[in-house]
N, C-alpha and C positions, 0 to 999 in steps of 0.2 A: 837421556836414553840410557846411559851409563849407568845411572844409579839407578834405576828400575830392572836391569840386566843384570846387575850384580846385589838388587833385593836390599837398597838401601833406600825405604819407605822415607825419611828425612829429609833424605836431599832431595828426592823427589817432591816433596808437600813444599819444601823450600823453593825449589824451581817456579811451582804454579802458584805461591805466595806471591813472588818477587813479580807476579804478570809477564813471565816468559811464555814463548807459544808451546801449548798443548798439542796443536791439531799438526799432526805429521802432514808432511807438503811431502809429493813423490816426485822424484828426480825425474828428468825426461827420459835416462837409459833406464825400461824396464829392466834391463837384467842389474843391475845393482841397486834394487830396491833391498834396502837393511830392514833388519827387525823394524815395525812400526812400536811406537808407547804402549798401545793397546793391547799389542799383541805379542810383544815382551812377558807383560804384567799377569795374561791367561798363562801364557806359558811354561812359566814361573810357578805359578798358582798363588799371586800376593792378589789375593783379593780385596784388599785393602788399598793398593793401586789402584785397581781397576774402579774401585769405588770413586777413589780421588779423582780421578779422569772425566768420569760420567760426569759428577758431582759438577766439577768446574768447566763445562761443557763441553768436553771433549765428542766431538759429531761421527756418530759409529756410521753413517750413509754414506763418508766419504769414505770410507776403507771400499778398496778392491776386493778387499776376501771378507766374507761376514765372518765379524765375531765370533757365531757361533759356532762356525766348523772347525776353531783354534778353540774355543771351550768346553766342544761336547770332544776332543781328540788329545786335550791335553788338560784343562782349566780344573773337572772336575765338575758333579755335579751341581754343589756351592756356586761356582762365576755363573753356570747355565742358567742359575734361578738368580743370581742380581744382575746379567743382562735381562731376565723377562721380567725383573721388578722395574728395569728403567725402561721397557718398552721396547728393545730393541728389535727392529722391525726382522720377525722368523722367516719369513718369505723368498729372503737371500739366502736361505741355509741350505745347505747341501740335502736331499735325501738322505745319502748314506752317511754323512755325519750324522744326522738327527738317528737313521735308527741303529746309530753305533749306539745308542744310549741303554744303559739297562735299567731307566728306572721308566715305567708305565705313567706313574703320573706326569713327567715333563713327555714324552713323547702324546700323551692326549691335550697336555697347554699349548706342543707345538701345535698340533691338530685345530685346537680348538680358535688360537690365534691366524689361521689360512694359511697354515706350510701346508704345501702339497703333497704328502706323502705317497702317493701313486705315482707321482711324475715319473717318466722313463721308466715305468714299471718294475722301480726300483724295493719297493715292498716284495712283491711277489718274487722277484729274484733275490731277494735277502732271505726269505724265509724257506724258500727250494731252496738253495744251494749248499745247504750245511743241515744238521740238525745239531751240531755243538753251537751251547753258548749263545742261542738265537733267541735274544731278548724277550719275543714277544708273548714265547712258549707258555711261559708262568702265567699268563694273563688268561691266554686262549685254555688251558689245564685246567682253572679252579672255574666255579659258576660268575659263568658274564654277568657283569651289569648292563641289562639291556639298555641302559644310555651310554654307557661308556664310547667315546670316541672312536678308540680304536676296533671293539665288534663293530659299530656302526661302518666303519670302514671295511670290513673284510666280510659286511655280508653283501 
């Protein structure tokens, strides 16, 4: 966990060389749960970890927090698109992570893969509450693609 903390890719590949365990075990005191491996390496943005991790079965189902609302908040677009190459199931992800996102195409993969984006009417309040910066603008501005995900969703 150390060398993924302090972005040292070596010892890390060394670590799950040698068949040490990958998969974070969580303490019984909720409140001194430490950084997880996985979510160090979003964190960080060494997506070369986090590849290592998937790669050598690291099980994104047992994390308490999905993946994605440490990669769409911190990860970068990059981790967002190789947790969706390894399948990580979107369904856990937060609304308002997913449409912290400013790029149209992963918020239609979320879409298209069964994140709820209406849940808790989190769309419709993301897009009333501001007009800076409100991702979805650009899309809704130039001519829809009447298949596009996200019109389909806002009509």
């Amino acid at each position: 966990m150390d060398a993924i903390a302090a972005g040292r890719f070596y010892d890390a590949e060394r670590w799950v060389a040698s068949d040490r365990p990958i998969q974070f075990v969580y303490p019984e005191n909720r409140r001194k749960t430490p950084l997880r491996p996985l979510q160090a390496a979003i964190r960080s943005g060494q997506h070369d970890v986090v590849l290592l991790l998937l790669a050598n079965g690291y099980r994104t189902d047992l994390e308490r927090r999905c993946p994605y609302n440490e990669a769409l908040r911190y990860g970068g677009d990059h981790v967002v698109r190789l947790l969706l190459a390894w399948n990580v199931d979107v369904t856990t992800a937060d609304v308002w992570a997913i449409l912290s996102c400013y790029d149209v195409d992963i918020l239609e993969e979320f879409w298209r893969r069964g994140a709820d984006l209406t849940r808790g009417n989190e769309l419709a309040g993301n897009l009333g509450s501001s007009t800076s910066k409100r991702q979805l603008y650009p899309a809704l501005l130039t001519p829809p693609d009447p298949e596009s995900a996200v019109i389909q969703l806002l009509r």
